[in-house]
N, C-alpha and C positions, 0 to 999 in steps of 0.2 A: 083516225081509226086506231084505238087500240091493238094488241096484240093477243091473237086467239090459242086455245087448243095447250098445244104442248111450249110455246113460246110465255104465256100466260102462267104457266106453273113453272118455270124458269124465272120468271120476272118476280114471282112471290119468292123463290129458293133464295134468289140474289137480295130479296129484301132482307130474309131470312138470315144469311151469314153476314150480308152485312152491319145488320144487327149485334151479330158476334163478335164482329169486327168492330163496331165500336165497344161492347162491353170488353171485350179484350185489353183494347186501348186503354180504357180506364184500369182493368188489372195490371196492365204493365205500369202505368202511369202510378197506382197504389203499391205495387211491391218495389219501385225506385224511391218513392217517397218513405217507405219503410228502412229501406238498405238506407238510407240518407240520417235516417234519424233515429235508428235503432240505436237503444241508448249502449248497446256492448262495443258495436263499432264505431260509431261516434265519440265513445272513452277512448277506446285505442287508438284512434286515427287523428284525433284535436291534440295529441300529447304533444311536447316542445321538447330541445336539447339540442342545447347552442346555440341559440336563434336558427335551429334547422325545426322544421316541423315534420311530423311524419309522411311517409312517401303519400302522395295523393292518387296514383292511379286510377284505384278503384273509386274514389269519388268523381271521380273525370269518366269513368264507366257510367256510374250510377244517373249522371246530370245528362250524359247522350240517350239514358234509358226515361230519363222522365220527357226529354225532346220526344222521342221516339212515340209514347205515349199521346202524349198530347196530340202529334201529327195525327196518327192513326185513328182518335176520336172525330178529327175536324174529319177526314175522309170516309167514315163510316158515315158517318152525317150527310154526307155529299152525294155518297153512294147510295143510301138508304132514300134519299130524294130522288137521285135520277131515275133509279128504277121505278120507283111509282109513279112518277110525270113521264118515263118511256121517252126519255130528252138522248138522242143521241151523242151529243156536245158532251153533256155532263159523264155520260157513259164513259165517253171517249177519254175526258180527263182524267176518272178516276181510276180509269185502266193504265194511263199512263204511271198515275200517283201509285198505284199500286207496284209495276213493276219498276219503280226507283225504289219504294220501299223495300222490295224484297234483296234487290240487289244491295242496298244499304245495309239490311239484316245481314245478308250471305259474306261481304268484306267485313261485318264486326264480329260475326262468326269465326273465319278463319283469323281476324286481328286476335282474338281473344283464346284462341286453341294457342297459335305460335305464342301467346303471351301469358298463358296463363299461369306460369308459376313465377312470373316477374314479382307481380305485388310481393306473394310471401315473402321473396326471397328480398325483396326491397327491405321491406318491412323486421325481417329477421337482423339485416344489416344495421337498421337503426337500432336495434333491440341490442345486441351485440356490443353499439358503440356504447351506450348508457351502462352497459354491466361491465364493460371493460373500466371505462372512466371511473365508476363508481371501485372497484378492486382494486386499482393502482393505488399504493399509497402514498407515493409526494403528490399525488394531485389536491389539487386549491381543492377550500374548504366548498365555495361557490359552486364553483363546476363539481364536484362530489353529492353537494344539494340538490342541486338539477337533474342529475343523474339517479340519486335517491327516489325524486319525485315519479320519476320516469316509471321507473323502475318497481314503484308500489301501484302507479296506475295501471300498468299489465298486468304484475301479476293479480292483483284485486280483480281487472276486470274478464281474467281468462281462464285463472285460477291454476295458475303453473308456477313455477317455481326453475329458472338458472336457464342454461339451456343445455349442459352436461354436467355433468359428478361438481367440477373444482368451483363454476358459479354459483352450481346451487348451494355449495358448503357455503360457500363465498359471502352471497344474500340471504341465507335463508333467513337470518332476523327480518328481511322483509318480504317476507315468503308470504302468503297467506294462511291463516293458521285452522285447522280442521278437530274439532272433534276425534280421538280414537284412530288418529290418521298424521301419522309421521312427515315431516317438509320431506323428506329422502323419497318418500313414497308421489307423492304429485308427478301428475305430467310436466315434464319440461317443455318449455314456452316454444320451442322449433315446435314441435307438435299441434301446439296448439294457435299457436299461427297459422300452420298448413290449415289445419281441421276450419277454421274460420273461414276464410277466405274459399277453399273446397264447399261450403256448404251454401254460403252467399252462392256464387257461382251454378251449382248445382240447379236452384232455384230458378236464376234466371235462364239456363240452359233449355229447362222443362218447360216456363214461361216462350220461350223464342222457338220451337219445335212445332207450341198448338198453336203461334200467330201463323208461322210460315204454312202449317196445312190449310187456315181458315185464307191465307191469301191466293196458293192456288187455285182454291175451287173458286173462289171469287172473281180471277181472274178468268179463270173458264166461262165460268157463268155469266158476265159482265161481256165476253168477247161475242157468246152465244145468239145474248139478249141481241146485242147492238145490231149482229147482223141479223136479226129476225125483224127489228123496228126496220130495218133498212131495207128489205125486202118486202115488207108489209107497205112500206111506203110508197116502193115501185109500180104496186099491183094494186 
């Protein structure tokens, strides 16, 4: 026997966000595949110097966010089944799947608060050693080149210039060069590193806010259902 009345408009609710909850999935699983292969960050982050390649953190973010994706699809799916079969089994696991998710979310949240100005500042460090190496002048013609390259693929692809007054006099032959707009005049690359990585971030911030509300109530509603088939069962 099915489930009647107010338990019945629950079971559709739950189909309802669950639905959500897979479209979701697939937005989170679309905006990691974007961060992944955005061609801005993808230029700065594939760059090399020294056989060191740039810090990877954020792509180690990005590959837990297309996991994360994917799971959440396979679980909408599950969930979006159970409630219309009224299977208490499935209910039950996807109540569990749902509270390891959230708890998964809530630890990369705080991983991501206490670390969140790691990358930039990774990433500035690298930036640093290429303008430093490239300024020196008894450095090898080789390591000078590598640093050069470095050093033209940021700024090309972020559109800054040094990271204070003495680099940018330093580079600005490899400065980008603007219309009506002076090298002296461009944002320096510290800036524009922050502003990058701030705005990724942001993104996925606002992304992980609307999953965490569509999993409460799911959880709610999921807990509701189960014990309503489970009393309807009794009687």
């Amino acid at each position: 026997m099915g489930v009647e009345g107010c338990m019945k408009c629950i079971k559709y609710l739950l189909f309802v966000f669950n639905f959500l909850f897979w479209l979701a999935g697939g937005v989170v699983l679309g905006v990691a595949l974007w961060l992944r292969h955005d061609p801005q960050t993808t230029q700065v982050l594939d760059t090399h110097f020294e056989d060191k390649s740039a810090p990877n953190t954020f792509f180690i973010g990005v590959y837990i966010l297309i996991g994360v994706g994917a799971v959440m699809m396979i679980v909408g799916f599950l969930g979006c089944y159970g409630a219309i079969q009224e299977s208490q089994c499935m209910l039950g696991t996807f109540f569990v799947c749902l509270v390891v998710l959230f708890a998964c979310e809530v630890a990369a949240g705080i991983w991501g608060f206490v670390h969140k100005d790691e990358v930039a500042n990774e990433f500035k460090t690298f930036y640093d050693q290429a303008s430093t190496a490239y300024m020196m002048p008894l450095q090898s013609k080789e390591k000078k080149d590598q640093a050069k390259t470095v050093l033209v693929t940021l700024h090309n692809a972020l559109d800054c210039c040094g990271s204070n007054i003495i680099s940018r006099a330093l580079t600005s032959e490899l400065c980008p060069k603007q219309k009506g707009i002076g090298v002296m005049k461009l944002v320096d690359c510290s800036t524009r590193i922050n502003e990058l990585f701030t705005k990724k971030l942001y993104i996925i911030g606002i992304a992980a806010v609307i999953v965490a509300v569509i999993m409460i109530l799911e959880m709610i509603f999921s807990m509701v259902l189960c014990c309503g088939i489970r009393n309807n069962s009794v009687y």
